[in-house]
C-alpha positions as CSV (number, residue, x, y, z in Angstrom):
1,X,0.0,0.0,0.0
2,X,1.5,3.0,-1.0
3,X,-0.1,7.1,-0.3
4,X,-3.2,5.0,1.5
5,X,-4.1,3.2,-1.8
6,X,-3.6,-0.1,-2.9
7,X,-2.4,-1.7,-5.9
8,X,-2.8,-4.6,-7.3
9,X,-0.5,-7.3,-7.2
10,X,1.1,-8.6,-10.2
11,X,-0.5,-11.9,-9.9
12,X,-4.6,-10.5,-10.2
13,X,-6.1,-10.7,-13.8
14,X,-6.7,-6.8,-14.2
15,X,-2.6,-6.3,-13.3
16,X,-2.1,-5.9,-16.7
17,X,-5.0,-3.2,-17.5
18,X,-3.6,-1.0,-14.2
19,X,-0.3,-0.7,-15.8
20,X,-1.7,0.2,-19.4
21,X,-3.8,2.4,-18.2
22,X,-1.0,4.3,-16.7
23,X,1.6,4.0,-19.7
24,X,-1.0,5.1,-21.8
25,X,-2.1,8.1,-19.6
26,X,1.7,9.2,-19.4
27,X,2.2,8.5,-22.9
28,X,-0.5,10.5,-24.2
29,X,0.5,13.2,-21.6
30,X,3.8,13.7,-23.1
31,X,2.6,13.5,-26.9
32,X,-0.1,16.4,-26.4
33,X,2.0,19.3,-25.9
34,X,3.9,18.3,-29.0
35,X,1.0,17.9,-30.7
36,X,-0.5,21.1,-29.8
37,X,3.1,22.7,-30.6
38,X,3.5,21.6,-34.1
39,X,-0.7,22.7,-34.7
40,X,0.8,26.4,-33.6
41,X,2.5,25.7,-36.5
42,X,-0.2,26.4,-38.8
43,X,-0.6,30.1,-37.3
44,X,2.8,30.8,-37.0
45,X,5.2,29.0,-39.3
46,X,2.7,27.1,-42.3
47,X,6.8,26.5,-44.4
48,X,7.4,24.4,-41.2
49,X,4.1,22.5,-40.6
50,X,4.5,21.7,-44.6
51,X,7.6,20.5,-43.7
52,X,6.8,18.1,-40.8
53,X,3.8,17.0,-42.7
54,X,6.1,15.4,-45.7
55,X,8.6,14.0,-42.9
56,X,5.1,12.2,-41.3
57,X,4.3,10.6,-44.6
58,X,7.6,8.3,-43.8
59,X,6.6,4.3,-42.5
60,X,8.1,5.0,-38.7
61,X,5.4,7.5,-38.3
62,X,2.5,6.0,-39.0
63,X,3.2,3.2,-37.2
64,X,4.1,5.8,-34.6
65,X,0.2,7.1,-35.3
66,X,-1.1,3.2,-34.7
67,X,0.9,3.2,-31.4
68,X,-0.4,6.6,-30.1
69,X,-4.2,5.2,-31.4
70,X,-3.6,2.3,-29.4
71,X,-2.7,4.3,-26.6
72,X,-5.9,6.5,-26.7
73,X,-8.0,3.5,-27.2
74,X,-6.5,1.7,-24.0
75,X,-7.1,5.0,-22.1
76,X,-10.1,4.9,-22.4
77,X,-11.6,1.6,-22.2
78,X,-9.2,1.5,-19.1
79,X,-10.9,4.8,-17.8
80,X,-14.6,2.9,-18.6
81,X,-13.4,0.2,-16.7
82,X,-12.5,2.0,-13.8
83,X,-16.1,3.8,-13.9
84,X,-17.3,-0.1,-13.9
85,X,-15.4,-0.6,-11.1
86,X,-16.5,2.2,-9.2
87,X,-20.1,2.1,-10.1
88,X,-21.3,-1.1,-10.9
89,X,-20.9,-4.8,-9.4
90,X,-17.8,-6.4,-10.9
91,X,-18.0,-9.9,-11.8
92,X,-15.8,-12.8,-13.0
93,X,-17.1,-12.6,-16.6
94,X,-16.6,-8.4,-16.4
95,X,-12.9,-9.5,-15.9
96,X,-13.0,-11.0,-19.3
97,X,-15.0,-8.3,-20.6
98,X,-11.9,-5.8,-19.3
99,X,-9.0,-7.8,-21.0
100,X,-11.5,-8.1,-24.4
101,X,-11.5,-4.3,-24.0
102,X,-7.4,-4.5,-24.5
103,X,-8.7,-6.4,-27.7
104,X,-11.2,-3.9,-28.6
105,X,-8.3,-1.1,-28.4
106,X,-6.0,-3.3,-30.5
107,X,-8.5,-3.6,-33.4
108,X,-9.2,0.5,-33.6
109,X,-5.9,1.5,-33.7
110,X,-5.3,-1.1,-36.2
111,X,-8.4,-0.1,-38.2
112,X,-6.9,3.3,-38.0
113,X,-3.1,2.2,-39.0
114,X,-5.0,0.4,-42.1
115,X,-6.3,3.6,-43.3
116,X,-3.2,5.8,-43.7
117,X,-0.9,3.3,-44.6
């Protein structure tokens, strides 16, 4: 128990979906000021923003994209889950719901990555 709130151990089923749900939070906390950085671009320097937007045609980024999709998507089935949690009786067969939900976030960011490859 750490700061009066307890985590769960690496050996529960949901283990997995705590940690994603972190990663992703932090992840997509460091990629949104960059992202609303290069926008600025469009106001302030539209040679530059032209610029990045050739360099983000290149393979590495969009599978960059998928991964940041992915993240989104784990976010927030992982902040629905939480709200289940919180709110509504949680059952053995909800546990396999949450880890589907992992799935779920898989195929839309893959369904995304298919369309701008």
């Amino acid at each position: 128990m750490a700061g009066g709130r307890m985590r769960p151990s690496r050996a529960h089923p949901l283990w997995l979906a705590y940690v994603l749900h972190r990663v992703s939070g932090l992840g997509l906390a460091l990629f949104l000021p960059l992202h609303f950085w290069v926008l600025s671009w469009a106001l302030t320097q539209p040679q530059k923003l032209n610029q990045f937007l050739s360099f983000a045609e290149q393979p590495v980024v969009k599978i960059s994209e998928f991964g940041l999709v992915f993240l989104l998507a784990v976010h927030v089935f992982g902040g629905l889950r939480l709200m289940a949690m919180e709110w509504l009786p949680w059952s053995a067969p909800q546990k396999t719901l949450a880890a589907g939900a992992v799935g779920v976030a898989f195929l839309v960011s893959g369904t995304f990555f298919l369309q701008v490859v």
